[in-house]
The first five atom37 places (N, CA, C, CB, O) and aatype in JSON, in Angstrom:
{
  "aatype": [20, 20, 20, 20, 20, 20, 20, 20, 20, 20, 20, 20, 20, 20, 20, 20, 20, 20, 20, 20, 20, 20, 20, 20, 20, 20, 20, 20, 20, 20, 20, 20, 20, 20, 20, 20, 20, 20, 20, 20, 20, 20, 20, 20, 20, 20, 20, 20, 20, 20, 20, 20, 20, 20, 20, 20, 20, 20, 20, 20, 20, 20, 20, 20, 20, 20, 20, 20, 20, 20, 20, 20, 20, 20, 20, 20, 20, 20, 20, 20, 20, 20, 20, 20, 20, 20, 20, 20, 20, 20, 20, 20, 20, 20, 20, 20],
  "atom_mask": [
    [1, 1, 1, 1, 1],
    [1, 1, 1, 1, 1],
    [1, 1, 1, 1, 1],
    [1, 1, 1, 1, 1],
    [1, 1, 1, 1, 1],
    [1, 1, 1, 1, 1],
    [1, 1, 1, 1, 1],
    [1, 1, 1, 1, 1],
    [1, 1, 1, 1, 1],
    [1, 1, 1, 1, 1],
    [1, 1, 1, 1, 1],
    [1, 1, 1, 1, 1],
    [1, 1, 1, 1, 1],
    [1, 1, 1, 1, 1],
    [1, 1, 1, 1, 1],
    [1, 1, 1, 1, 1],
    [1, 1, 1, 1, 1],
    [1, 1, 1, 1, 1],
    [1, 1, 1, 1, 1],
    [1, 1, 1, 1, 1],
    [1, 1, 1, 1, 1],
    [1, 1, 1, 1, 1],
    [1, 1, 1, 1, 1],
    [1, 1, 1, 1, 1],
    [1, 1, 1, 1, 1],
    [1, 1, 1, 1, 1],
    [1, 1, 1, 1, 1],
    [1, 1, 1, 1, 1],
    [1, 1, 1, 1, 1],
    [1, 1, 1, 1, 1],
    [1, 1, 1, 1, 1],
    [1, 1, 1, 1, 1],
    [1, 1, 1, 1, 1],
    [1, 1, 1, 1, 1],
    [1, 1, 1, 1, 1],
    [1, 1, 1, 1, 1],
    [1, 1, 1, 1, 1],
    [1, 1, 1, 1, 1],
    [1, 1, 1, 1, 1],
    [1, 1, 1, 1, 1],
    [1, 1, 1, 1, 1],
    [1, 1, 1, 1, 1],
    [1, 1, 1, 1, 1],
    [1, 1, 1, 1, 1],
    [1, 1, 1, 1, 1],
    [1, 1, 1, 1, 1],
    [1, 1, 1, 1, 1],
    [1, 1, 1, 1, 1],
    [1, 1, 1, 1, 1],
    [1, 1, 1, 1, 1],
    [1, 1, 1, 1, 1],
    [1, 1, 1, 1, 1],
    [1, 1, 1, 1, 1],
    [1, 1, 1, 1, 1],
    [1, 1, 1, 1, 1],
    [1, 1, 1, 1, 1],
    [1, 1, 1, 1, 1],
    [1, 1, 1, 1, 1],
    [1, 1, 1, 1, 1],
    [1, 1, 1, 1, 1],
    [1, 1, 1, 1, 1],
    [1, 1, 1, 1, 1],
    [1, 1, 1, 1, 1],
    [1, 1, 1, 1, 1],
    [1, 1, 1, 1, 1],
    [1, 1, 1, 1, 1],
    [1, 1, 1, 1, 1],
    [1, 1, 1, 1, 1],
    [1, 1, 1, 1, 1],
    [1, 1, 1, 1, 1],
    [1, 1, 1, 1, 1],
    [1, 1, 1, 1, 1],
    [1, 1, 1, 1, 1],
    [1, 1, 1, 1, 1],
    [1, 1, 1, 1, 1],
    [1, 1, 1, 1, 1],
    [1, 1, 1, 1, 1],
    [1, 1, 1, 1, 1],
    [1, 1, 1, 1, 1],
    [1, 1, 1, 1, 1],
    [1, 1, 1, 1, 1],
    [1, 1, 1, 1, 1],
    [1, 1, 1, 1, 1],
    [1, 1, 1, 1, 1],
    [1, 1, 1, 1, 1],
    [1, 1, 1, 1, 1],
    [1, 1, 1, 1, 1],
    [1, 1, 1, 1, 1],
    [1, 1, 1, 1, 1],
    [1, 1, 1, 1, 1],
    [1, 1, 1, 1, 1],
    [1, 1, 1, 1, 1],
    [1, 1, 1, 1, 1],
    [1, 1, 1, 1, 1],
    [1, 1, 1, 1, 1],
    [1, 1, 1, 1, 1]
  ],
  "atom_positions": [
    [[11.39, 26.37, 83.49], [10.52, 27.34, 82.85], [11.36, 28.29, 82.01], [9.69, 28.11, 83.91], [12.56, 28.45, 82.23]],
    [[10.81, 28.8, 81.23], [11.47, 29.66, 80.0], [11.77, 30.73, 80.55], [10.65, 29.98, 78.75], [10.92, 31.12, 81.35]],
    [[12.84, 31.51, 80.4], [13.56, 33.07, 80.7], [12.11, 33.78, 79.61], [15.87, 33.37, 79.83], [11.61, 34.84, 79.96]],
    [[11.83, 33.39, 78.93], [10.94, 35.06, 78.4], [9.83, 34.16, 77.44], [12.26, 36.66, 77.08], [10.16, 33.0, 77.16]],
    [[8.59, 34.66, 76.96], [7.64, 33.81, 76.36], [6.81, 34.87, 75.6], [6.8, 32.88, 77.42], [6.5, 35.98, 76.02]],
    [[6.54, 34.38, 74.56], [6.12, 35.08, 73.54], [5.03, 34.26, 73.22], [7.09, 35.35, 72.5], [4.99, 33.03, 73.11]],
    [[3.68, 35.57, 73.01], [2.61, 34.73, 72.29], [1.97, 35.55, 70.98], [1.37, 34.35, 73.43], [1.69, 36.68, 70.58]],
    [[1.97, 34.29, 70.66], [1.06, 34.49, 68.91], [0.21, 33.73, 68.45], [1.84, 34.41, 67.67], [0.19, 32.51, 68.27]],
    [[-0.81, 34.87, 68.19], [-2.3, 34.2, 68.12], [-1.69, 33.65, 66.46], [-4.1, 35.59, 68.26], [-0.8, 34.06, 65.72]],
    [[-2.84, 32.37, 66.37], [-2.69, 31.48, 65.22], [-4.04, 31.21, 64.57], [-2.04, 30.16, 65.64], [-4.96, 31.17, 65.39]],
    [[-4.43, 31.0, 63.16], [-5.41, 30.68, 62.69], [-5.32, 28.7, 61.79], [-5.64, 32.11, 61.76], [-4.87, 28.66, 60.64]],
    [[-5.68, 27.63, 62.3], [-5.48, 26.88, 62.23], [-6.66, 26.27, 61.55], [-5.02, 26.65, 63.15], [-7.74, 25.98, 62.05]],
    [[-6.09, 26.09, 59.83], [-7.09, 25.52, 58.81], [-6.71, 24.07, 58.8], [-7.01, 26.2, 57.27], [-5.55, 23.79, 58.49]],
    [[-7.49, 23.19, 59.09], [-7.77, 21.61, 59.12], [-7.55, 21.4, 57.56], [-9.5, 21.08, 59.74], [-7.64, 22.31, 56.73]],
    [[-7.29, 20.2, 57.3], [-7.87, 19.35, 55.99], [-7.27, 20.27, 54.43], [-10.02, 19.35, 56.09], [-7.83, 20.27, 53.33]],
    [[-6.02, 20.99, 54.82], [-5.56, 21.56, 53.62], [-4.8, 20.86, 53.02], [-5.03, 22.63, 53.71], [-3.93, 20.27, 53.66]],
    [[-4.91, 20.69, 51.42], [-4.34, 19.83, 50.42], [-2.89, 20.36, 50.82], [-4.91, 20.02, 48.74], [-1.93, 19.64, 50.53]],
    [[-2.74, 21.19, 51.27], [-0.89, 22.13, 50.96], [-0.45, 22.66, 52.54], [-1.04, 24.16, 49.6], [-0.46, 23.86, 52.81]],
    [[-0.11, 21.71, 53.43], [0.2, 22.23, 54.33], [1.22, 23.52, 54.34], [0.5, 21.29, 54.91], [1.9, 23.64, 53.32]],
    [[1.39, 24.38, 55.27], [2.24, 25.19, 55.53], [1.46, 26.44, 56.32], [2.95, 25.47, 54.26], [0.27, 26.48, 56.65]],
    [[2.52, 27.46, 56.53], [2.56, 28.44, 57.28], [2.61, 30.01, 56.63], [3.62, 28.11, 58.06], [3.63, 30.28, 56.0]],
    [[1.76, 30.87, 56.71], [2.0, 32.45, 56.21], [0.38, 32.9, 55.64], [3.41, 32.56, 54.66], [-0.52, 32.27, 55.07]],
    [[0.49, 33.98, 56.02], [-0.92, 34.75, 55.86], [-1.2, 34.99, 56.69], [-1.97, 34.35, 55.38], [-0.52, 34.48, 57.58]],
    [[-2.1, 35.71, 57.07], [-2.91, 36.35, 58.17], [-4.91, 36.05, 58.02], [-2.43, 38.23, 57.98], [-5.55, 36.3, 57.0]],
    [[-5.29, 35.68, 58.85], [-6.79, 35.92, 58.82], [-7.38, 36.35, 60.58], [-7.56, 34.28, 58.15], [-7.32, 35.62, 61.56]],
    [[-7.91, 37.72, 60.5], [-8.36, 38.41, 61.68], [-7.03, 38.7, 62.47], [-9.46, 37.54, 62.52], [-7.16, 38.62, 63.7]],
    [[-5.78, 39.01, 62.0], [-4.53, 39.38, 62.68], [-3.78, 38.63, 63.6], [-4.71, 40.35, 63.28], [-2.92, 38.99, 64.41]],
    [[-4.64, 36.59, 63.09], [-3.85, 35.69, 63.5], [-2.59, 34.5, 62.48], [-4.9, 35.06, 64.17], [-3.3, 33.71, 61.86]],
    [[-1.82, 34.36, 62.33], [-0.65, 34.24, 61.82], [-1.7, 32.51, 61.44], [1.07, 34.53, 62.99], [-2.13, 31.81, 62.36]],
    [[-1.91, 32.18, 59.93], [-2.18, 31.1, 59.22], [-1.6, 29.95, 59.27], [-2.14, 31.34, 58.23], [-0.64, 29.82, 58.5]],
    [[-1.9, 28.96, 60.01], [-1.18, 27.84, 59.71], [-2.08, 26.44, 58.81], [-0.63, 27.42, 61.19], [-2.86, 25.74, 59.47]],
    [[-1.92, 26.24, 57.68], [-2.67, 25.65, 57.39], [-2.34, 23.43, 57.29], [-2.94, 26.6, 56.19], [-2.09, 22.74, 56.31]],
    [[-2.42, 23.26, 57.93], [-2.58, 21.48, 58.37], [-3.54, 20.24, 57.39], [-3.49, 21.47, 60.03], [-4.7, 20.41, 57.0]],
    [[-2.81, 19.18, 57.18], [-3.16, 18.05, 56.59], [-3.93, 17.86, 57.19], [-2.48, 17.11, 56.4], [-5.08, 17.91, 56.77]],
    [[-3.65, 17.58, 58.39], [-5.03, 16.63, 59.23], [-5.97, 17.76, 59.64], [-4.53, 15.6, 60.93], [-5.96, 18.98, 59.77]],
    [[-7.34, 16.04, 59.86], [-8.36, 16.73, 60.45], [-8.42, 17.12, 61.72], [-9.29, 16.18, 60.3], [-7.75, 16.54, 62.58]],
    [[-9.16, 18.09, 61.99], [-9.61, 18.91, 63.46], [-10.77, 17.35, 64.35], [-11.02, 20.99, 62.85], [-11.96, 17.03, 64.26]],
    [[-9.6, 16.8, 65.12], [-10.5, 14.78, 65.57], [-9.0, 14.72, 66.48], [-10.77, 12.8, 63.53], [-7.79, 14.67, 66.26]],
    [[-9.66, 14.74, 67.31], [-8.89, 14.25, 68.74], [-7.28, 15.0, 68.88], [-8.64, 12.29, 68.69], [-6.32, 14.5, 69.48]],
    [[-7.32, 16.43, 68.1], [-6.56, 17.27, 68.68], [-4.99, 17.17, 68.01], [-6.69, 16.97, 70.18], [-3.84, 17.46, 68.34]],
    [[-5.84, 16.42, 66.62], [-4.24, 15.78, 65.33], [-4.12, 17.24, 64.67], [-4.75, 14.1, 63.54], [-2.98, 17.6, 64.38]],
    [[-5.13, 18.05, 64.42], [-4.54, 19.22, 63.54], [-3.89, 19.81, 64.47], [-5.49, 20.21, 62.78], [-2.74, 20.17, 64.2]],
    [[-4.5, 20.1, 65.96], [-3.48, 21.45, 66.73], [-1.64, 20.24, 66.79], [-4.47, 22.08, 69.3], [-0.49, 20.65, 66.82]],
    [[-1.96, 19.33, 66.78], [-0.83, 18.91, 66.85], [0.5, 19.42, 65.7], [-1.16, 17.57, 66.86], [1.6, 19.88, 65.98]],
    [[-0.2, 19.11, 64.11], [0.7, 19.31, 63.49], [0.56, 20.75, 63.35], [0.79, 18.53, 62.45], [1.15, 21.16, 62.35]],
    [[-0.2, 21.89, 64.21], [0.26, 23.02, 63.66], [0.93, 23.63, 64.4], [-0.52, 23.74, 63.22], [1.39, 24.7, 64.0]],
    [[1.22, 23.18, 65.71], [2.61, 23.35, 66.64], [3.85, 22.82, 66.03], [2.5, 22.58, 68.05], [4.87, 23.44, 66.32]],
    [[3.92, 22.0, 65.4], [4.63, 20.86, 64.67], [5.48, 22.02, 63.55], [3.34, 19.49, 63.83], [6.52, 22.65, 63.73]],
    [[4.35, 21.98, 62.11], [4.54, 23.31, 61.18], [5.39, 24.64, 61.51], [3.21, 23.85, 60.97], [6.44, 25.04, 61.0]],
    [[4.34, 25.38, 62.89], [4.86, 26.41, 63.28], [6.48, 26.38, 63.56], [4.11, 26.72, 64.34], [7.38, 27.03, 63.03]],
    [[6.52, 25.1, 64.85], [8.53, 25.25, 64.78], [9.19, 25.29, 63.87], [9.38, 24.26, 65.24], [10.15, 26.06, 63.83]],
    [[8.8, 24.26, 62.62], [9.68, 24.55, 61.99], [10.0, 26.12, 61.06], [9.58, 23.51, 61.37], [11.02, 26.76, 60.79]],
    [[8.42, 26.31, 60.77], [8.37, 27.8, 60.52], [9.54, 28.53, 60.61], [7.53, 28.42, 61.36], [10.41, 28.87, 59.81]],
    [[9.23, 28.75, 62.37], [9.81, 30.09, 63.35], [11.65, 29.56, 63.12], [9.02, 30.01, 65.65], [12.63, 30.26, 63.37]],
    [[11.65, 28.33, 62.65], [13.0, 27.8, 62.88], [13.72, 26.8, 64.3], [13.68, 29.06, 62.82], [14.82, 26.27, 64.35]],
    [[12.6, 26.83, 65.35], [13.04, 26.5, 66.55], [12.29, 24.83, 66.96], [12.61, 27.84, 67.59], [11.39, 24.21, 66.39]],
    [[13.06, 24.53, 68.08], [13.05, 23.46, 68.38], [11.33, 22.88, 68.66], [14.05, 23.47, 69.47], [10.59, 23.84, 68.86]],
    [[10.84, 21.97, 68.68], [9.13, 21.54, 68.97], [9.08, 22.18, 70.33], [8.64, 19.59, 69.05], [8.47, 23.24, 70.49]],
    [[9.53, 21.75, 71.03], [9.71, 21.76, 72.6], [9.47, 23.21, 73.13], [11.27, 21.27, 73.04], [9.18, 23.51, 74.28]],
    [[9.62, 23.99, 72.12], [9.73, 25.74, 72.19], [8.56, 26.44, 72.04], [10.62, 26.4, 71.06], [8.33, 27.58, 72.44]],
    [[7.51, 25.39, 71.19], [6.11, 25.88, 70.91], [5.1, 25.42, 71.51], [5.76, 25.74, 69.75], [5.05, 24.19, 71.38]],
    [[4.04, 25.95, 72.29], [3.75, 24.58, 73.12], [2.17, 25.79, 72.65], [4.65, 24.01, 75.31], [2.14, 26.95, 72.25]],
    [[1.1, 24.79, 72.95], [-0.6, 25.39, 73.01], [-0.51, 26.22, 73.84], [-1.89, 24.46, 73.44], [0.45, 25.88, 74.54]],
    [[-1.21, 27.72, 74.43], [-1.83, 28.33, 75.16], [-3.1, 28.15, 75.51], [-1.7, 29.19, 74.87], [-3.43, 27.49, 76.5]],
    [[-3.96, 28.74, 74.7], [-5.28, 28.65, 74.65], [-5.87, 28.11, 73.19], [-5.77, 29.99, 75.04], [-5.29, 28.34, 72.13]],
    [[-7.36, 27.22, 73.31], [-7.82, 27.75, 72.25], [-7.87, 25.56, 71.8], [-6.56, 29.32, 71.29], [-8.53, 25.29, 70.8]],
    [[-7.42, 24.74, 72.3], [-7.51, 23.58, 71.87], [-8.9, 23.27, 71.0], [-7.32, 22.78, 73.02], [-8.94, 22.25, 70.31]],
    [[-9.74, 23.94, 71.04], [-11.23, 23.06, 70.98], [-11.07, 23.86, 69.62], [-12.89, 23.31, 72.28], [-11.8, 23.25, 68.84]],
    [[-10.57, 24.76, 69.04], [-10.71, 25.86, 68.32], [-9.94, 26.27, 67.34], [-10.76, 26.66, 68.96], [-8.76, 25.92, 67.41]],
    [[-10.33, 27.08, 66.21], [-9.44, 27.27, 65.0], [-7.98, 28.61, 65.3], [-10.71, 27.85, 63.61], [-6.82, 28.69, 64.9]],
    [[-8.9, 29.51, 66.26], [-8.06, 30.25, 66.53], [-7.06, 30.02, 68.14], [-8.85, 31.42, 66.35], [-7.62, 29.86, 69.23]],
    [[-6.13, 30.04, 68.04], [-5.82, 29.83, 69.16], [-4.33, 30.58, 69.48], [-5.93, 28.39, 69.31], [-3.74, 31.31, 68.68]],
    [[-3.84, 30.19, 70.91], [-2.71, 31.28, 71.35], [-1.72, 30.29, 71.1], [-2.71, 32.02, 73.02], [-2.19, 29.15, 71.13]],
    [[-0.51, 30.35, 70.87], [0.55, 29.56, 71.51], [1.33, 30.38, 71.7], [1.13, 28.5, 70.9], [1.36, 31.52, 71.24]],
    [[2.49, 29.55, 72.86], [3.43, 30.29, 73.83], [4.92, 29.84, 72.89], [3.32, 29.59, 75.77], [5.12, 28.72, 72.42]],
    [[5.67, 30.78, 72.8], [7.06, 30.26, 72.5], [7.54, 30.91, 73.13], [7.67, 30.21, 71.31], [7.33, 32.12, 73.27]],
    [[8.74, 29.83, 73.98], [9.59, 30.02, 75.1], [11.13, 30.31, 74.3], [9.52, 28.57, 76.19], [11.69, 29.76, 73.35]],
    [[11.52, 31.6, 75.31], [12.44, 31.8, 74.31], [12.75, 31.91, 72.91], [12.89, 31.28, 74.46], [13.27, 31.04, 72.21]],
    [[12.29, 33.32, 72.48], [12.04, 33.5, 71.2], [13.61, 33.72, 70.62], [10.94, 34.74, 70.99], [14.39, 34.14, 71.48]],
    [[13.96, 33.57, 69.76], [15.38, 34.46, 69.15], [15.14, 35.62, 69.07], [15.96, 34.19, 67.78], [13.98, 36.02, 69.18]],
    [[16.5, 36.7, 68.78], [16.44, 37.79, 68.31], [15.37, 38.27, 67.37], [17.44, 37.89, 67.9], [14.34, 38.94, 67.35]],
    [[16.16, 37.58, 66.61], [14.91, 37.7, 65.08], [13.43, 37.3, 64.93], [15.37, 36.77, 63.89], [12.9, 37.26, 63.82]],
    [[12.7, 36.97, 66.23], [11.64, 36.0, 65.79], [10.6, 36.98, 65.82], [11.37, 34.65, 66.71], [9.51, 36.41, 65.86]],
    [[10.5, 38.46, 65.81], [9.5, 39.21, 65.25], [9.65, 39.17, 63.88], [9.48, 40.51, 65.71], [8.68, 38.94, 63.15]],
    [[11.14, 39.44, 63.33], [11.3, 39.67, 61.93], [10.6, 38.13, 61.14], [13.14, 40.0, 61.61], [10.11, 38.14, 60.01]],
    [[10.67, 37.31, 61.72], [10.38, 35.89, 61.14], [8.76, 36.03, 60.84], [10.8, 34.5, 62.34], [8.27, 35.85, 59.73]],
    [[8.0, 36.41, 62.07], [6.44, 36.59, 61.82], [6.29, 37.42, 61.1], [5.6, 36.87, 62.8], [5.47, 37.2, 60.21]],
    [[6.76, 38.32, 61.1], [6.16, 39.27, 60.11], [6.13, 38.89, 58.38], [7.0, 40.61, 60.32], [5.33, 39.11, 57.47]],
    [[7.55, 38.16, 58.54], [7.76, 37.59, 56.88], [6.99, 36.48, 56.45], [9.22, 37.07, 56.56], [6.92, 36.09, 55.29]],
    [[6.29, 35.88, 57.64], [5.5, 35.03, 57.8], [4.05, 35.37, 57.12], [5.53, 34.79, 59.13], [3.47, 34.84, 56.17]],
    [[3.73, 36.32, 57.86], [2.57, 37.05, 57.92], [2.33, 37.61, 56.58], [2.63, 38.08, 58.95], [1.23, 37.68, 56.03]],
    [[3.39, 37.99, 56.13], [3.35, 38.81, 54.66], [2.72, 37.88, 53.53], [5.01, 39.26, 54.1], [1.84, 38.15, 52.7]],
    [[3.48, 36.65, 53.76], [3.1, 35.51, 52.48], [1.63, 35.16, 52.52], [3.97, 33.96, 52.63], [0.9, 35.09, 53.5]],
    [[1.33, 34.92, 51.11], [0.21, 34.7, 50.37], [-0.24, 32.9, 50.51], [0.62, 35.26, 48.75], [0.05, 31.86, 49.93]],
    [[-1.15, 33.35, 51.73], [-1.65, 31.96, 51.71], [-2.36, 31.01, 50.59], [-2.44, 32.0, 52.61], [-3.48, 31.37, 50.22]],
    [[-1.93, 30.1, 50.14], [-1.98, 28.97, 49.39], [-3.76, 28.8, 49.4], [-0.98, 27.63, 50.13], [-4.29, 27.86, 48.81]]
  ]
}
């Protein structure tokens, strides 16, 4: 189990021509995904997206809450130093 865990709510748009990560909608961090929301392929690649995002390993981002759903929690185990500064720069960018 992880020494320390960090959660951040996520807003997870299905079926976007331009995958990627940044923006905010309702003060959850944007991840927007190729695939469709069908047997649990979008939350996949937006755990997927997110690591690479944050910079960290897959294994580091895992679902919390929220599978059935656009908004949802995930847990990252063992955050870095920097990984507030990362969301926030995250958060800042102009979603696509």
């Amino acid at each position: 189990m992880a020494d320390s865990v960090q959660r951040l709510a996520v807003h997870v748009r299905p079926g976007s021509s331009t995958p990627g990560v940044g923006g905010t909608f309702d003060d959850a961090l944007i991840v927007r995904v190729h695939a469709t929301a069908h047997d649990g392929r979008a939350t996949r690649e937006a755990l997927a997206l997110l690591a690479v995002a944050l910079g960290l390993p897959a294994r580091a981002v895992r679902l919390e809450h929220g599978a059935r759903s656009r908004r949802k929690v995930v847990a990252i185990d063992d955050p870095p130093p920097a990984f507030a500064a990362v969301v926030e720069r995250l958060r800042g960018l102009t979603p696509s």
